[in-house]
Backbone as CSV, one residue per row, in Angstrom:
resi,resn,N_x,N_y,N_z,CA_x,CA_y,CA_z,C_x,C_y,C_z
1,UNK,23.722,-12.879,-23.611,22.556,-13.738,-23.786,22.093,-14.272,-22.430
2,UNK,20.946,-14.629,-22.261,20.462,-14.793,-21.264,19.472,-16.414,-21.695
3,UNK,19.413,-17.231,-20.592,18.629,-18.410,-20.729,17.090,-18.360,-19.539
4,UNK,16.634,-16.863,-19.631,15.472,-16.605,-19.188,14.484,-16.763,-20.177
5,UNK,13.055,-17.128,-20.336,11.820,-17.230,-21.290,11.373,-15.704,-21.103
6,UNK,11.205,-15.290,-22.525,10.269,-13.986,-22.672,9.117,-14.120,-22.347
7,UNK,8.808,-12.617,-20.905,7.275,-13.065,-20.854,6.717,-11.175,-20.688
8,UNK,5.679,-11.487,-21.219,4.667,-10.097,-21.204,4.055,-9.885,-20.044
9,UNK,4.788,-8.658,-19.379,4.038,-8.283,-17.639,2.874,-7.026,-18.027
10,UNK,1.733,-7.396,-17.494,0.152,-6.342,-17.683,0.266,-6.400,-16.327
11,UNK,0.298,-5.101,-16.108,-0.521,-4.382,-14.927,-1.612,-4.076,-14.865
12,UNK,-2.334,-4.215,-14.074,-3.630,-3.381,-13.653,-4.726,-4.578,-14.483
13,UNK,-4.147,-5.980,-14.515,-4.970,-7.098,-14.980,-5.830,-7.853,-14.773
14,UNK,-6.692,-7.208,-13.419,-7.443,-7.655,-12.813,-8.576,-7.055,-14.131
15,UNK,-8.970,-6.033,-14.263,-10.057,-5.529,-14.904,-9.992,-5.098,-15.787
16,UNK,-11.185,-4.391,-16.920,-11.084,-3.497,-17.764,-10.100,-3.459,-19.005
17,UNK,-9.579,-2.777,-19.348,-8.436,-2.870,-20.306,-7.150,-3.786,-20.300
18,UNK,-7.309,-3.587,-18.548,-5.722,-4.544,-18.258,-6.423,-6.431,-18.924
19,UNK,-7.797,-6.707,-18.475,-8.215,-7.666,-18.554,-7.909,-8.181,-20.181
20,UNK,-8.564,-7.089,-21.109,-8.315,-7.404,-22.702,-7.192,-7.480,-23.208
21,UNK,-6.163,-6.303,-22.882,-4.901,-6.332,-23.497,-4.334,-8.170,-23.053
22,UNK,-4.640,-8.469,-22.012,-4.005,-10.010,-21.437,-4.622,-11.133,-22.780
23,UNK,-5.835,-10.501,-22.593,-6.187,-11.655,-23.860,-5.789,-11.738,-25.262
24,UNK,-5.617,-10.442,-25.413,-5.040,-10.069,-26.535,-3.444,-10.606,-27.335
25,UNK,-2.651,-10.258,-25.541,-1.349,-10.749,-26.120,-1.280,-12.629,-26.069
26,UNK,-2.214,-12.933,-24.980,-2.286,-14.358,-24.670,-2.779,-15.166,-26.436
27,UNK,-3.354,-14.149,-27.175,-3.854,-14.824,-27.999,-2.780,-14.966,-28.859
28,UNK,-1.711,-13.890,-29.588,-0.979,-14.059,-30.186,0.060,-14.753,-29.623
29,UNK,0.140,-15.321,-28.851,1.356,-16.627,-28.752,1.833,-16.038,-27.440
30,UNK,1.716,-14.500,-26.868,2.685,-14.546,-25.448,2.448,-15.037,-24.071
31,UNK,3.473,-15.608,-23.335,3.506,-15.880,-22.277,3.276,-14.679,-20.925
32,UNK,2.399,-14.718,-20.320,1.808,-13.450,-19.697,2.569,-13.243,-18.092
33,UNK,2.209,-12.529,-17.904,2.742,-12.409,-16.333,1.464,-11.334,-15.689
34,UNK,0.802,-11.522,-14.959,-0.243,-10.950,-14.706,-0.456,-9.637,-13.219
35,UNK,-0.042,-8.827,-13.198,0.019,-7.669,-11.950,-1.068,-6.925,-11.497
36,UNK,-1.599,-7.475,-10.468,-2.559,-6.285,-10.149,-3.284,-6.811,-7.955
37,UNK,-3.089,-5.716,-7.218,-3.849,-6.137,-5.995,-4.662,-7.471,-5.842
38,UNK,-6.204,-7.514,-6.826,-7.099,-8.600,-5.953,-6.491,-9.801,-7.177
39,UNK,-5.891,-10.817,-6.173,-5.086,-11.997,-7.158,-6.334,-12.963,-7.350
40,UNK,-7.441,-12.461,-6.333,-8.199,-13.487,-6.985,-9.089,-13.543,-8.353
41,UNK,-8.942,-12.725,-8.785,-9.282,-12.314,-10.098,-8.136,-12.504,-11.035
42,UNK,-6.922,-12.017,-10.882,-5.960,-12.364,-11.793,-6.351,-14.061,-12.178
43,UNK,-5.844,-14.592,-10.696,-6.200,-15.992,-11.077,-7.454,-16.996,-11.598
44,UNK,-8.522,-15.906,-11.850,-9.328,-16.874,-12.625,-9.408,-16.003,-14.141
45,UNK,-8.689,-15.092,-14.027,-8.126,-15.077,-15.742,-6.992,-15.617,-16.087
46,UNK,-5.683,-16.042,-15.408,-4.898,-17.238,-15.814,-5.548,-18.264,-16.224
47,UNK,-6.648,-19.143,-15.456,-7.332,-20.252,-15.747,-8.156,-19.905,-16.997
48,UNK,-8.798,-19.171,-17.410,-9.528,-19.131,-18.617,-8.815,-18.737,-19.117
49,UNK,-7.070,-18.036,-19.607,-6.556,-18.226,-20.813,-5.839,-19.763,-20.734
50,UNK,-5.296,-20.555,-19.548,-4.701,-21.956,-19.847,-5.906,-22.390,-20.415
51,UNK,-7.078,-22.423,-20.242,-7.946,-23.301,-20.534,-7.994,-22.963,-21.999
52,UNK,-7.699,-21.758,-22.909,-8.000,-21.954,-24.043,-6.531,-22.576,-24.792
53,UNK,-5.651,-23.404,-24.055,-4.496,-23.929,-24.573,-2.839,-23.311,-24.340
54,UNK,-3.486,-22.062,-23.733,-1.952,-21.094,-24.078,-0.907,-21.510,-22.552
55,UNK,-0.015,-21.200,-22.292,0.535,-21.331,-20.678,-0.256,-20.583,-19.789
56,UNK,-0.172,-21.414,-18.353,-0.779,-20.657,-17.762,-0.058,-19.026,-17.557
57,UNK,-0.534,-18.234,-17.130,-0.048,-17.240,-16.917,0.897,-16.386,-15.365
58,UNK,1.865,-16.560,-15.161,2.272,-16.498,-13.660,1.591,-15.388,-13.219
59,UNK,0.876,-15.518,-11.848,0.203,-14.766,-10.948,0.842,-14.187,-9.844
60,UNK,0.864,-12.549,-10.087,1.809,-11.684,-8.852,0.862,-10.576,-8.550
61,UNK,0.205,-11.151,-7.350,-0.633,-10.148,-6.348,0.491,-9.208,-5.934
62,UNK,0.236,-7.879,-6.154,1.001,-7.011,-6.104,0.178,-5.474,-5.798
63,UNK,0.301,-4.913,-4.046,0.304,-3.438,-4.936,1.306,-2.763,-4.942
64,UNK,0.842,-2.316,-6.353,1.775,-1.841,-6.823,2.457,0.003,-6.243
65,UNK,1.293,0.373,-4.916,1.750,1.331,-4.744,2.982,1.439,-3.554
66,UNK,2.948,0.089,-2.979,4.173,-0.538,-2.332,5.769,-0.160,-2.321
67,UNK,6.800,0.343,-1.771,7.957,0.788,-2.737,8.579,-0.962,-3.153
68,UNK,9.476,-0.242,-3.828,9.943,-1.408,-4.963,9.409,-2.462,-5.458
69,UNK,8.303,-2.060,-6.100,7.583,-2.728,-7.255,8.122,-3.433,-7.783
70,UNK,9.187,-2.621,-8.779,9.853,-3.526,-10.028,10.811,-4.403,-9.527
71,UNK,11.368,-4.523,-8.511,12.197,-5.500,-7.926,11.232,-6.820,-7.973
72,UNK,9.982,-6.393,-6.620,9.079,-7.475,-6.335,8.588,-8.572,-8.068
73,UNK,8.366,-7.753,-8.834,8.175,-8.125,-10.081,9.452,-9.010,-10.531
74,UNK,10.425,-8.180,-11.014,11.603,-9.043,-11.768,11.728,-10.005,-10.089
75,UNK,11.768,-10.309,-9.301,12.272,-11.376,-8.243,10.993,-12.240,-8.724
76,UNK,10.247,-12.268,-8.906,8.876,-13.072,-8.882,9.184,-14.148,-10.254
77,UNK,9.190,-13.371,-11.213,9.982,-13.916,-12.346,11.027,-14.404,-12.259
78,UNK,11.949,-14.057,-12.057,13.527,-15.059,-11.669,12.898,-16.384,-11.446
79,UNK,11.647,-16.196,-10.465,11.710,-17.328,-9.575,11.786,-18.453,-10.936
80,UNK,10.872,-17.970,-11.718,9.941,-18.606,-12.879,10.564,-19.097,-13.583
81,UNK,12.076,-18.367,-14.067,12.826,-18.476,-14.612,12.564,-17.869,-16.095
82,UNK,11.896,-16.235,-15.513,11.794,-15.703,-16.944,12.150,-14.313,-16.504
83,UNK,11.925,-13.396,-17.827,12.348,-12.094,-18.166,11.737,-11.064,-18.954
84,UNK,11.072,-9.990,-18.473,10.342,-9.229,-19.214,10.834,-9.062,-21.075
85,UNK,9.964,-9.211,-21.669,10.228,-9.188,-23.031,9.320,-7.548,-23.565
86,UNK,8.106,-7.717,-23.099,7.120,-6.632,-23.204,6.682,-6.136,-21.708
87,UNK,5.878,-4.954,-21.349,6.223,-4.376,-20.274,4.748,-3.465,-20.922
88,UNK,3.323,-4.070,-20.082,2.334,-2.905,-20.576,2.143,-2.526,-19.412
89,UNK,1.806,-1.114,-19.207,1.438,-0.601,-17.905,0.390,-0.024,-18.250
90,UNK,-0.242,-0.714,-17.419,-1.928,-0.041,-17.487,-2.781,0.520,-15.900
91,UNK,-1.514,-0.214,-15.285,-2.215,0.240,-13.659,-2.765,1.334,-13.110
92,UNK,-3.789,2.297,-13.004,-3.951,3.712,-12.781,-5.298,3.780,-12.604
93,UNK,-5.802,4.963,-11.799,-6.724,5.370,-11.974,-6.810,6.669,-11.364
94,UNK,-8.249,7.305,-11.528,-8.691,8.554,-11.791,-9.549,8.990,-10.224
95,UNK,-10.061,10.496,-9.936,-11.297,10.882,-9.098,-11.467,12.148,-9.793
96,UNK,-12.840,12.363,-9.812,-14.054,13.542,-10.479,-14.156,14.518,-9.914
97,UNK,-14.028,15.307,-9.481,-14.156,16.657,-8.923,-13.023,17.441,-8.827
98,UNK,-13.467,18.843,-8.567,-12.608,19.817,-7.765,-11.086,19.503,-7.444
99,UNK,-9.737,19.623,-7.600,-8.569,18.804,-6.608,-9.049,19.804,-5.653
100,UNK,-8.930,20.905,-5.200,-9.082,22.225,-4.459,-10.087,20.927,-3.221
101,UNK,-11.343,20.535,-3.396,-12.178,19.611,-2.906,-12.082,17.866,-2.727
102,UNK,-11.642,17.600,-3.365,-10.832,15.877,-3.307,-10.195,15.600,-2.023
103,UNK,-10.260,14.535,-1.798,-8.889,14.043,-0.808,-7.512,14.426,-1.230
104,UNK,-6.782,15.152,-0.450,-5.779,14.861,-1.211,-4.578,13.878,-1.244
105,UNK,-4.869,13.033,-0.369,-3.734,12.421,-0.001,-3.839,11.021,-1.374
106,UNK,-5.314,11.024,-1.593,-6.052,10.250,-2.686,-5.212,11.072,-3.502
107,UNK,-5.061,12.120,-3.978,-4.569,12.448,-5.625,-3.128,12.123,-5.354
108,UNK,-2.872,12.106,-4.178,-1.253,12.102,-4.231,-1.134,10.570,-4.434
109,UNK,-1.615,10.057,-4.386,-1.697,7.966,-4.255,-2.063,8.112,-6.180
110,UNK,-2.362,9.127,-6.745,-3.194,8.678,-7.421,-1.574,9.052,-8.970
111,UNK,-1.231,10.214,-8.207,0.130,10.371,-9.142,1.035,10.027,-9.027
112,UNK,1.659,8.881,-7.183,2.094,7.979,-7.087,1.992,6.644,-8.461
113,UNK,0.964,6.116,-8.713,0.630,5.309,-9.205,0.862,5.131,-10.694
114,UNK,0.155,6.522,-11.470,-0.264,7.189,-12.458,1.293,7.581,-13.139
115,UNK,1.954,7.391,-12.311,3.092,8.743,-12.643,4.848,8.086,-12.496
116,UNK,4.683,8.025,-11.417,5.842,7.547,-10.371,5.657,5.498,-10.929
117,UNK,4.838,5.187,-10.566,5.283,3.961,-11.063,5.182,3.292,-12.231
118,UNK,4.687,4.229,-13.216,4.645,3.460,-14.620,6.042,4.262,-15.090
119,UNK,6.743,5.349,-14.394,8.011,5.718,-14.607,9.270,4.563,-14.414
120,UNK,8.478,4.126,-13.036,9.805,3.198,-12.681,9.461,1.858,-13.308
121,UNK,8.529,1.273,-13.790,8.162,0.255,-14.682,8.770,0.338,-16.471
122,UNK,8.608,1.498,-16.427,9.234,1.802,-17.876,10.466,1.652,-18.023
123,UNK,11.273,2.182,-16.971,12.730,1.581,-16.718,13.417,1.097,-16.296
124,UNK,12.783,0.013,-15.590,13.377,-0.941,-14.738,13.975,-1.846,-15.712
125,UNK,13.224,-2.189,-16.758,13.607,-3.711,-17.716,14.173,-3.900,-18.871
126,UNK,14.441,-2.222,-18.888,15.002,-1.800,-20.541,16.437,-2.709,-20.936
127,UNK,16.851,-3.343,-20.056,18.211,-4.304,-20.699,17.236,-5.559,-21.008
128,UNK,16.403,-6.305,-20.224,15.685,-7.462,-20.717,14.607,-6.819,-22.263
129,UNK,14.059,-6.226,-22.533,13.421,-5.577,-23.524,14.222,-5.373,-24.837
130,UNK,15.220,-4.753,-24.518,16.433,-5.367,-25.174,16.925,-6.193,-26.259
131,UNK,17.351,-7.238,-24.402,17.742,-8.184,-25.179,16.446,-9.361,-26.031
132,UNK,15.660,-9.287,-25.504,14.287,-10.162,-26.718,14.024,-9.297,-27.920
133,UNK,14.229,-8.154,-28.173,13.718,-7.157,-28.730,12.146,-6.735,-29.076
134,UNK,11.889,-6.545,-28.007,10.160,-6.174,-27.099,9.743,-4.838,-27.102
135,UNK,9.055,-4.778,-26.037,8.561,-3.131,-26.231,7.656,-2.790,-25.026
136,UNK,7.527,-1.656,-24.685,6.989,-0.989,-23.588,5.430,-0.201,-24.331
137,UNK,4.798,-1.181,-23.829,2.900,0.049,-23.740,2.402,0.865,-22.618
138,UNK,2.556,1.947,-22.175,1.564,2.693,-21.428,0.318,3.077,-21.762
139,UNK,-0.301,2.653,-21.087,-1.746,3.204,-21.359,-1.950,4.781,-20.752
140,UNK,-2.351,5.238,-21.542,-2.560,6.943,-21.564,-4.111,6.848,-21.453
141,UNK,-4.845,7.993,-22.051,-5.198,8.538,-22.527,-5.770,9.840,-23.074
142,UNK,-7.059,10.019,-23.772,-7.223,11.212,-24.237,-7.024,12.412,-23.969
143,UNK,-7.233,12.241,-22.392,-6.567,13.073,-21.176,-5.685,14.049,-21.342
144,UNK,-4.580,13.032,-21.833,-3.490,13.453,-22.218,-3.176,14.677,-22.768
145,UNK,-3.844,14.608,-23.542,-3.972,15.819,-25.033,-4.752,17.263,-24.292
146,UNK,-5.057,17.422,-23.372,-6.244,18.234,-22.739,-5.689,18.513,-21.338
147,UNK,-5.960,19.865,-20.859,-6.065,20.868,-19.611,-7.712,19.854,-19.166
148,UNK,-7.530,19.618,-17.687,-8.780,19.093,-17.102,-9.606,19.541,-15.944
149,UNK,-10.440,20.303,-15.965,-10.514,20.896,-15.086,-11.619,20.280,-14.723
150,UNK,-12.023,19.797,-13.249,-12.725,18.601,-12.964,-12.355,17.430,-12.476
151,UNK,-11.346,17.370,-13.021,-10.275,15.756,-12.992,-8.834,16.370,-13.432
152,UNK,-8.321,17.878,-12.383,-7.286,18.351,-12.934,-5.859,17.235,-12.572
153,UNK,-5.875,16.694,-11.884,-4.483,15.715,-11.733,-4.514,14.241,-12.227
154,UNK,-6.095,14.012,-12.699,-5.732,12.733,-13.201,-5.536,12.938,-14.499
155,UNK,-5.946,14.258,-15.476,-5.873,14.585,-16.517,-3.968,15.307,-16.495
156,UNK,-3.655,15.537,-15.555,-2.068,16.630,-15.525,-1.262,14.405,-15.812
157,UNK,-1.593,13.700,-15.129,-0.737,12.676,-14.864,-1.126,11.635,-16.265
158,UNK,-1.745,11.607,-16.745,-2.179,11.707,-18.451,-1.382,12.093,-19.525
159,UNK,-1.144,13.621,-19.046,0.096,14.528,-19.998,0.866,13.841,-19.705
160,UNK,1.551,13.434,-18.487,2.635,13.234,-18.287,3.269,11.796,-19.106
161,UNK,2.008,10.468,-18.843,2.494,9.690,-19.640,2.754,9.967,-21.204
162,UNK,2.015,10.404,-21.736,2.056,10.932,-23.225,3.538,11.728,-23.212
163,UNK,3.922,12.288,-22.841,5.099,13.155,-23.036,6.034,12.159,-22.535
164,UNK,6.486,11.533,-21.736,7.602,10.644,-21.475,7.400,9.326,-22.098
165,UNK,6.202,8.618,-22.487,5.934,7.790,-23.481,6.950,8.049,-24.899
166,UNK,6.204,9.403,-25.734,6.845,9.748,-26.835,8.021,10.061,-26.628
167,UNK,8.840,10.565,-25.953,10.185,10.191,-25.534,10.875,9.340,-25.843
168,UNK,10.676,8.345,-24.973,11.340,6.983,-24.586,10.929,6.360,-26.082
169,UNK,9.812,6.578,-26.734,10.005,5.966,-28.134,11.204,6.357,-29.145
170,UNK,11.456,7.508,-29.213,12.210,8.034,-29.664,13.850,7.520,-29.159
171,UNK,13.827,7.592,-27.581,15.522,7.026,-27.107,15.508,5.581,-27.383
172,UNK,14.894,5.202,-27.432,14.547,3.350,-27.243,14.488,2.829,-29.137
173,UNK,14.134,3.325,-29.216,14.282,2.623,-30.710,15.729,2.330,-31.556
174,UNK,16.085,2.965,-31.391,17.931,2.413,-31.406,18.196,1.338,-31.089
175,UNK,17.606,0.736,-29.830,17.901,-0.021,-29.193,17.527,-1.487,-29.443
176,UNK,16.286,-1.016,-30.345,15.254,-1.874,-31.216,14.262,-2.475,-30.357
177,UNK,13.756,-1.477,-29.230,12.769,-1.591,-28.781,11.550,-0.784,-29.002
178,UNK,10.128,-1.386,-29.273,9.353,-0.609,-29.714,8.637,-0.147,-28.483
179,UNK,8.188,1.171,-28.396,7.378,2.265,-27.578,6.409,2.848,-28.151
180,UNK,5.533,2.599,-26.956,4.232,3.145,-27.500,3.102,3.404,-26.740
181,UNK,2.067,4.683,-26.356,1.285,5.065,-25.645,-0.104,4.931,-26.146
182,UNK,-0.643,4.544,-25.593,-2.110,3.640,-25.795,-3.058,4.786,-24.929
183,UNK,-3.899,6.132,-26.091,-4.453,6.737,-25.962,-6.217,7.031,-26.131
184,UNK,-6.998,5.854,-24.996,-8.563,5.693,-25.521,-9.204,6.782,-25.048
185,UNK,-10.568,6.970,-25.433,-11.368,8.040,-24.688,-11.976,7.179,-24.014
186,UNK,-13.565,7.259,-23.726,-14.372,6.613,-22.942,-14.351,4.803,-23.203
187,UNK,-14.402,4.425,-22.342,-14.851,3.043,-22.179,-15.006,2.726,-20.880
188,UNK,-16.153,1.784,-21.169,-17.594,0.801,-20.316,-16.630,-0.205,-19.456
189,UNK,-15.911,0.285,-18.256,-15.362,-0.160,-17.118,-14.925,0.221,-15.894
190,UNK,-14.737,-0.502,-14.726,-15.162,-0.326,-13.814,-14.284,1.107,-13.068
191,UNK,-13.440,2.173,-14.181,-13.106,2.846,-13.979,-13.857,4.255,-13.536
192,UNK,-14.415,4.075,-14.083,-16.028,5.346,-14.054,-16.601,5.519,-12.978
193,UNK,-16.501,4.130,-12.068,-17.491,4.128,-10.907,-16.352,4.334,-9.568
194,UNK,-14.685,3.849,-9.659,-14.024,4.463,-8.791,-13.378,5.549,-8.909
195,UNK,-13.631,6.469,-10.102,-13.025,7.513,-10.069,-14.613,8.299,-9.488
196,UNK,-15.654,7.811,-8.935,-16.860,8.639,-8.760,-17.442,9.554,-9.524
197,UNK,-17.346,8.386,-11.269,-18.706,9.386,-12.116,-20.129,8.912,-11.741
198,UNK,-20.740,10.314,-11.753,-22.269,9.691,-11.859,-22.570,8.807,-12.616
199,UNK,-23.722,7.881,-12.156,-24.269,7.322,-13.211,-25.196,7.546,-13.875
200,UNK,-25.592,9.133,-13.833,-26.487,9.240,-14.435,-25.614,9.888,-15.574
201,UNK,-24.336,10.318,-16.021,-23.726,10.353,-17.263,-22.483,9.467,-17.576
202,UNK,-22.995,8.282,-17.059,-22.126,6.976,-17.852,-22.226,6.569,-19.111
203,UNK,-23.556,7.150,-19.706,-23.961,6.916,-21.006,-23.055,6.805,-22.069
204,UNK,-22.860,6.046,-23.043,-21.943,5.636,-24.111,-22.400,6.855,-25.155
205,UNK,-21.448,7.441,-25.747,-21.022,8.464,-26.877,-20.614,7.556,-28.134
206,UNK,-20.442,8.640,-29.093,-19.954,8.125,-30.334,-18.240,8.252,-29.879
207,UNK,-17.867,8.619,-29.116,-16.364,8.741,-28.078,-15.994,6.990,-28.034
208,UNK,-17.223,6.407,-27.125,-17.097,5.179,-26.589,-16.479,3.636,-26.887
209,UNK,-15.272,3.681,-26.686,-15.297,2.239,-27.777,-14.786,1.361,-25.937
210,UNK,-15.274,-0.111,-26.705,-14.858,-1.396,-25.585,-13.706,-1.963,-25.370
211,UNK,-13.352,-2.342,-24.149,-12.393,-2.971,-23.881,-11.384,-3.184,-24.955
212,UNK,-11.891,-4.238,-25.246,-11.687,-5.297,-26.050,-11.135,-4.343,-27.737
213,UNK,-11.985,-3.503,-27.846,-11.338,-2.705,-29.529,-10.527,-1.889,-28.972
214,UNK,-10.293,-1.150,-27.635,-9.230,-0.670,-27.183,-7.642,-1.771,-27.497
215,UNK,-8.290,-2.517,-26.782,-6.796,-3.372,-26.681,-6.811,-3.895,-27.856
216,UNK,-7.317,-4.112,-28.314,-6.750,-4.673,-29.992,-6.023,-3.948,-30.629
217,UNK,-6.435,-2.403,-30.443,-5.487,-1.626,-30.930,-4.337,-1.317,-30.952
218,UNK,-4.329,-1.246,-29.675,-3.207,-1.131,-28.409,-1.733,-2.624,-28.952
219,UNK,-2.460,-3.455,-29.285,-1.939,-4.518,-29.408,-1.089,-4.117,-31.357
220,UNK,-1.916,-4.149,-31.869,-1.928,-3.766,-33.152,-0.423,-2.620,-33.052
221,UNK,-1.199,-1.555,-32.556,-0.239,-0.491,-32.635,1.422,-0.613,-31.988
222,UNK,1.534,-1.303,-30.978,2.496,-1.362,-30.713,3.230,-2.423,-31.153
223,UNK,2.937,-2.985,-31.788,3.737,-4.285,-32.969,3.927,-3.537,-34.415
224,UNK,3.130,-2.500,-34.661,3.493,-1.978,-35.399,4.490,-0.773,-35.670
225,UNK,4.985,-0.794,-34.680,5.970,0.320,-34.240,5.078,1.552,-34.045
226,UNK,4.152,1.975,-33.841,3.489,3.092,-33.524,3.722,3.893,-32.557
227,UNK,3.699,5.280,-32.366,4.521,5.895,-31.050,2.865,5.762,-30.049
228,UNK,1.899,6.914,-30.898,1.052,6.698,-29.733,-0.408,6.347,-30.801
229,UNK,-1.285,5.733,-30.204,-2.272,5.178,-30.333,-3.455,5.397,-29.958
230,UNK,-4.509,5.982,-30.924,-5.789,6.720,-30.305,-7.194,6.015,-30.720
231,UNK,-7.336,5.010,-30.067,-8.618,4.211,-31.216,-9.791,4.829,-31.641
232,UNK,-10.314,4.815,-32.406,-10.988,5.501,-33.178,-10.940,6.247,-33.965
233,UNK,-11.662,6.999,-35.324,-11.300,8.035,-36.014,-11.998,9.182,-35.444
234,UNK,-13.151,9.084,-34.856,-13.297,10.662,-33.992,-12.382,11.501,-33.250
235,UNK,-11.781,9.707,-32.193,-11.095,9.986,-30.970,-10.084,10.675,-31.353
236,UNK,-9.663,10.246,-32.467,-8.030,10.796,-33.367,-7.944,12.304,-33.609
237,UNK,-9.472,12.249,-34.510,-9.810,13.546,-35.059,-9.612,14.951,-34.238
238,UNK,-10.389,14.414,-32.667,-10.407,15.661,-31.348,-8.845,15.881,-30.778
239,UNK,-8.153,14.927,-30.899,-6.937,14.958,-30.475,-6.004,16.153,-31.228
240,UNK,-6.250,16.055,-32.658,-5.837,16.881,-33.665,-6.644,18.271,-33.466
241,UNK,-8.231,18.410,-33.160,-8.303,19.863,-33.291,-7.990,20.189,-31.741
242,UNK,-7.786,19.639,-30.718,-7.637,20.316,-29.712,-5.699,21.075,-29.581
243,UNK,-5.533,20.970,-30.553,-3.869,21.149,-30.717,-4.467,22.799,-31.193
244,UNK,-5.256,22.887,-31.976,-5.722,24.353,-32.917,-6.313,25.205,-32.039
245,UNK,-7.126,24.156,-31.417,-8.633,25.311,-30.829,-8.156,26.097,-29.509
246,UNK,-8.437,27.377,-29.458,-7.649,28.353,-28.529,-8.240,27.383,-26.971
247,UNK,-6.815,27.576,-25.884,-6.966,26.928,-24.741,-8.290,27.017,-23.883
248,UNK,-8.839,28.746,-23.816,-9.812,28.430,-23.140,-11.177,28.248,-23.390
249,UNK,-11.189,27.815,-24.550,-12.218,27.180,-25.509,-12.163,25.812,-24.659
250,UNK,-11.136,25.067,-24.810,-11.142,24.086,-24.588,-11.180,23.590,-23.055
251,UNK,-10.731,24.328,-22.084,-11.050,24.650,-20.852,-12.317,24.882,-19.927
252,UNK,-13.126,25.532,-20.868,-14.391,25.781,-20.469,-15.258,24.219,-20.882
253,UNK,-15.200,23.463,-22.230,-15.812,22.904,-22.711,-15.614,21.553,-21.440
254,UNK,-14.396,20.674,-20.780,-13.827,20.088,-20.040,-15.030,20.301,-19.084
255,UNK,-14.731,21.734,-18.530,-15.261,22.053,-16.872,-16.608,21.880,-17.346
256,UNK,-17.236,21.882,-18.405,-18.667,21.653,-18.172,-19.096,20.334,-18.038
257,UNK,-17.863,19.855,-19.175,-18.473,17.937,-19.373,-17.629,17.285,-17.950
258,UNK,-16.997,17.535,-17.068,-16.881,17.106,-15.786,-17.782,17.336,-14.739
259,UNK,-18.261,18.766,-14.783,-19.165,19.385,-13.835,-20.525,18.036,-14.380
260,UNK,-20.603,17.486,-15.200,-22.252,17.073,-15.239,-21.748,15.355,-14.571
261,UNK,-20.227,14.945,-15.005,-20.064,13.485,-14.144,-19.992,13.712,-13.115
262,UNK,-19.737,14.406,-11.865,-19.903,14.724,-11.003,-20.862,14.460,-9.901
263,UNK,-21.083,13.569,-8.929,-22.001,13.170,-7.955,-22.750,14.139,-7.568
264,UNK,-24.381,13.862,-7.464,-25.014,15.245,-6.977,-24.654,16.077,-6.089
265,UNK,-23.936,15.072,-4.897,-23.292,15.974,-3.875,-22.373,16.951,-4.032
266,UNK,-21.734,16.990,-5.404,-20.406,17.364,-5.532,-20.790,18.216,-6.624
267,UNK,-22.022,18.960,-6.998,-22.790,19.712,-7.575,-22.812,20.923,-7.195
């Protein structure tokens, strides 16, 4: 037994999804721990969840592409005098084009991130997770399910969470910890514009769901013991026929709908 307070660490909580899932768990009663580079943003989402009554939320400017993350993290906490209970990793992001044409030292930062540290986040805390009996969220997505050609390594580092996600659900549940991969398609954040999609096809789909119904889900699903999590019933639906539909069906269809996000330059 341990006389540490259970607290819920979000990565990548400066923005976007990381921003909702925080509100999400802040709403149901958890104590947050907030991870992401610009702290000045973390910290004026600590202040607007204390302000709606809940604890404030401890603030750890962190990048996370730094080595030993999860140390810097669990030491930050000690300080606090707490202990991961839940563990969402959402930190990641994407670039649009060609890899053959990309930076590459960018894709390599990018499966650093994507890959390598939601690995070592996933298992750094598995005795505190444990002992509260908590649970680990990665955020995936649709990606996942799909060959990407266009966005071939942010879509390869996608698979990867999905496959070691469903895993670790499977070893971890014994343990009576719940696992679970949080699989959205499109959504309206500031991900689109640093992975360099055009904006002239930012346009919202019947694909598209918000923040906010992402992470609800996300939230939902992984309290519900769910392995992986796809919001929507379309989003669900494509996930299922792309398992059927021959590969380079699905290959070709990718390279076209990347080729059009694609910056004119990169045309």
């Amino acid at each position: 037994m341990t006389n540490l307070r259970p607290i819920t660490v979000i990565t990548g909580a400066s923005a976007g999804i990381g921003v909702a899932l925080a509100r999400v768990f802040a709403r149901h009663g958890h104590e947050l721990a907030l991870v992401a580079r610009r702290e000045d943003r973390l910290n004026a989402l600590a202040d607007e969840i204390a302000a709606s009554g809940a604890p404030r939320p401890i603030v750890i400017g962190l990048d996370l592409l730094q080595p030993g993350a999860a140390r810097h993290i669990s030491e930050a906490l000690l300080a606090q005098g707490a202990e991961p209970q839940f563990v969402v990793n959402n930190a990641g992001f994407g670039v649009v084009g060609p890899a053959g044409e990309r930076d590459r030292d960018e894709q390599l930062q990018m499966i650093d991130l994507n890959v390598r540290v939601l690995t070592e986040l996933s298992l750094a805390f598995v005795e505190s997770l444990a002992r509260h009996r908590g649970g680990l969220l990665n955020v995936g997505s649709m990606a996942g399910f799909l060959p990407g050609p266009g966005m071939a390594v942010y879509y390869a580092t996608k698979a990867y969470a999905l496959s070691f996600t469903e895993a670790l659900h499977s070893e971890l549940n014994p343990r009576g910890i719940r696992v679970a991969v949080l699989c959205p398609g499109p959504v309206p954040t500031e991900f689109a514009e640093r992975a360099g999609v055009s904006k002239r096809s930012q346009k919202q789909s019947i694909m598209t769901k918000s923040a906010d119904t992402v992470a609800k889900a996300g939230y939902e699903g992984l309290m519900g013991g769910h392995r992986t999590i796809v919001p929507g019933a379309i989003n669900k639906l494509i996930t299922v026929l792309v398992r059927i539909i021959p590969r380079r069906v699905i290959l070709g269809l990718v390279d076209r709908r990347q080729a059009r996000r694609r910056p004119a330059q990169q045309t």
